[in-house]
C-alpha positions in Angstrom: 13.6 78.3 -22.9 13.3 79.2 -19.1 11.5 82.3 -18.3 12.3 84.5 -15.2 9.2 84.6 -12.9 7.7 88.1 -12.6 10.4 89.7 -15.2 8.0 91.5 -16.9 5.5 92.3 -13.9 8.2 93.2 -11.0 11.9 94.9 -11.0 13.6 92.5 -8.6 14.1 95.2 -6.4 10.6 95.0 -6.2 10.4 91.5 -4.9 13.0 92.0 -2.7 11.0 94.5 -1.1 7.7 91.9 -0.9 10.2 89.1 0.2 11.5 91.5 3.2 8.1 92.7 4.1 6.5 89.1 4.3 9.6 87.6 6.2 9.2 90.7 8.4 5.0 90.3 8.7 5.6 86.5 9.5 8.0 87.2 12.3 6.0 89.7 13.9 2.6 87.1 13.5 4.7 84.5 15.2 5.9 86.5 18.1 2.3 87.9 18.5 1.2 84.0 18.5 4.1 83.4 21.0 3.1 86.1 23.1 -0.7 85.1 23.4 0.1 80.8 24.0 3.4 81.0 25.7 4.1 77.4 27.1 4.5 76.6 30.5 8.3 75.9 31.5 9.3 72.5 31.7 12.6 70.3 31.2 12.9 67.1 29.4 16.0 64.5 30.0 17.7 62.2 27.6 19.7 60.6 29.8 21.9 58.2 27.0 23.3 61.3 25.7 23.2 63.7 28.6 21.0 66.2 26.9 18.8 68.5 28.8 16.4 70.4 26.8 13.2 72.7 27.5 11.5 76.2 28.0 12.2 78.3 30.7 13.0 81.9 31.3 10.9 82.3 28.2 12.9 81.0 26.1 13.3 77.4 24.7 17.5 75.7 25.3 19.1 72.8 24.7 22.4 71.8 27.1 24.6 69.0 26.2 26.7 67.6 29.4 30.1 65.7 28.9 29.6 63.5 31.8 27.2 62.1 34.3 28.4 64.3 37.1 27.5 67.9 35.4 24.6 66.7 33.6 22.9 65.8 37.4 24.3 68.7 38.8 22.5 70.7 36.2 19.5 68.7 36.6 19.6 69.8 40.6 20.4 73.3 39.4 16.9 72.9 37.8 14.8 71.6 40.2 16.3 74.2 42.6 14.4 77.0 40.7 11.3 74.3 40.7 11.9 73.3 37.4 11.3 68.9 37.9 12.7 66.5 34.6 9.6 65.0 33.4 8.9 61.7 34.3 7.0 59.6 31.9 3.9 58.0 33.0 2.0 55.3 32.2 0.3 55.9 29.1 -1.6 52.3 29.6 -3.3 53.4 33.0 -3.5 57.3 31.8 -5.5 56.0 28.5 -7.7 53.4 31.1 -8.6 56.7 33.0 -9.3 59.1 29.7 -11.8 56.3 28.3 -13.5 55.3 31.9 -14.4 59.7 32.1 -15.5 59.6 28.8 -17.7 56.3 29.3 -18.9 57.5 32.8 -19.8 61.6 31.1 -21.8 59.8 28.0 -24.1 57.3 30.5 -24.8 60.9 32.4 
């Protein structure tokens, strides 16, 4: 025989009220958080699809493009406000840098 959680402790109105308050508490906690560790702006590419996604403006979008020719002249709309696509880098030669500062800082 199932038994309803709480039944006998809360009136559901009652944990509709709890419900509403925590979602309410956790959306305020995560705008505080956002707030105090907002991201710097940046764009990313995915140039199969001609998707365009990032933050700026403080807030986070996400642009799909039907053909080549909007999807670069968003991406110059971008950079014209100083917002550059990010370009990948080689994580071979960035790792061979991270380990030769680490090596040179622990012979210090």
């Amino acid at each position: 025989m199932p038994v309803q959680a709480f039944e006998s402790d809360f009136s559901r109105q009652e944990i509709k009220d709890f419900l509403t308050y925590f979602y309410i508490y956790l959306i305020q906690l995560f705008n505080n958080a956002k707030s105090l560790a907002q991201p710097e702006p940046f764009i990313r590419m995915i140039d199969s699809s001609f998707i365009l996604y990032g933050y700026y403006n403080n807030q986070y979008f996400e642009e799909g493009y039907d053909d080549r020719k909007s999807y670069q002249q968003a991406i110059q709309r971008f950079s014209s406000v100083g917002l550059n696509a990010f370009q990948p880098q080689n994580i071979n030669s960035l790792l061979q840098t991270i380990i030769s500062e680490v090596a040179q800082n622990y012979e210090q």
